[in-house]
N, C-alpha and C positions, 0 to 999 in steps of 0.2 A: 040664771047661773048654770043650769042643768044643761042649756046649750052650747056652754064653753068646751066642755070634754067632747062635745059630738065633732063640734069645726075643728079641734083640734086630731080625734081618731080620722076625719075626712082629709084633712091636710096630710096627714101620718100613710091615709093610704095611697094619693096623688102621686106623694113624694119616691113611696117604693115603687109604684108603677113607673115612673119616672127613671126611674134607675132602674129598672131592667127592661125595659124598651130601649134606653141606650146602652146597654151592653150586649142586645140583642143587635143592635145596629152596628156595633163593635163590632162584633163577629163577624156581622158582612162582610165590613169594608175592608176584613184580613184578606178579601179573593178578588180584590180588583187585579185588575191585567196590567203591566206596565209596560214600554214600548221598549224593543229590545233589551229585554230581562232585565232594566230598572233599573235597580240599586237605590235609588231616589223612594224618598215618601210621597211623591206628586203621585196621585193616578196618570193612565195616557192620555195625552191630547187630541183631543177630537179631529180627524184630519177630516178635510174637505176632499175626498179622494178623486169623486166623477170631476174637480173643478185643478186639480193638481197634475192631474193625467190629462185632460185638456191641452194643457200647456205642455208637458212632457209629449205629445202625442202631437203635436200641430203641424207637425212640417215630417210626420213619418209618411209613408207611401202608401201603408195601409192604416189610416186613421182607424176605425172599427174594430181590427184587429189589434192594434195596439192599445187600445184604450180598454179594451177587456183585458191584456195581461195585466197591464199597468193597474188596474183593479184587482185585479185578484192580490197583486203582490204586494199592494199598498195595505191590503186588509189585511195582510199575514205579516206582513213585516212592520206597519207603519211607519212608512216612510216614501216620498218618491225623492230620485235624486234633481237638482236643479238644471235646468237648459234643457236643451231638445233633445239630447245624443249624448255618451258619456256618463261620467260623472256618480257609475254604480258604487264603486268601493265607497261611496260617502256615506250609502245607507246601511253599510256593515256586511257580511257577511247571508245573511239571510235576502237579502235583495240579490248581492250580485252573485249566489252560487244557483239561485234558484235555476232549476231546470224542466224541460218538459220531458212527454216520455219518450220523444226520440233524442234526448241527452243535449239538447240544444238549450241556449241562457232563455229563458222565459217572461223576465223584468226587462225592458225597453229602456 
């Protein structure tokens, strides 16, 4: 009988550690990053950027080159737009204003 209150104080301490390990996890997941500033409760979507810029980047004249901008801007914006040419205003403003520093578009 003397063992009853023991399992019971060990369940009693599981339980609290339980609950604050997930409000410590709580906390985290207040700093996820969302894909152009969210608004949604989803976290962002894992883009496949070296495999999207691929395709974005196929028929440019400087493949190598394009495929580094189109990386960089896909990490910063997430997002690439669809077809080979074109099609920036579809990823929002942060794609298609991007620049480099001689003031030229930077996203392909």
């Amino acid at each position: 009988m003397a063992s009853r209150p023991l399992h019971v104080a060990v369940l009693l301490f599981v339980f609290l550690n339980e609950v604050s390990f997930l409000k410590l996890m709580a906390k985290d997941h207040d700093h996820v990053v969302f894909v152009n500033g969210g608004g949604s409760d989803s976290p962002a979507p894992l883009l496949d950027c070296a495999g999207l810029c691929g395709v974005r980047c196929s028929r440019h004249s400087r493949p190598n080159v394009c495929q580094r901008a189109c990386g960089t801007c896909c990490e910063r914006c997430g997002c690439v737009p669809p077809g080979t040419f074109g099609n920036r205003d579809l990823c929002g403003p942060c794609y298609a204003n991007m620049t480099t520093h001689a003031n030229r578009t930077k996203c392909p």
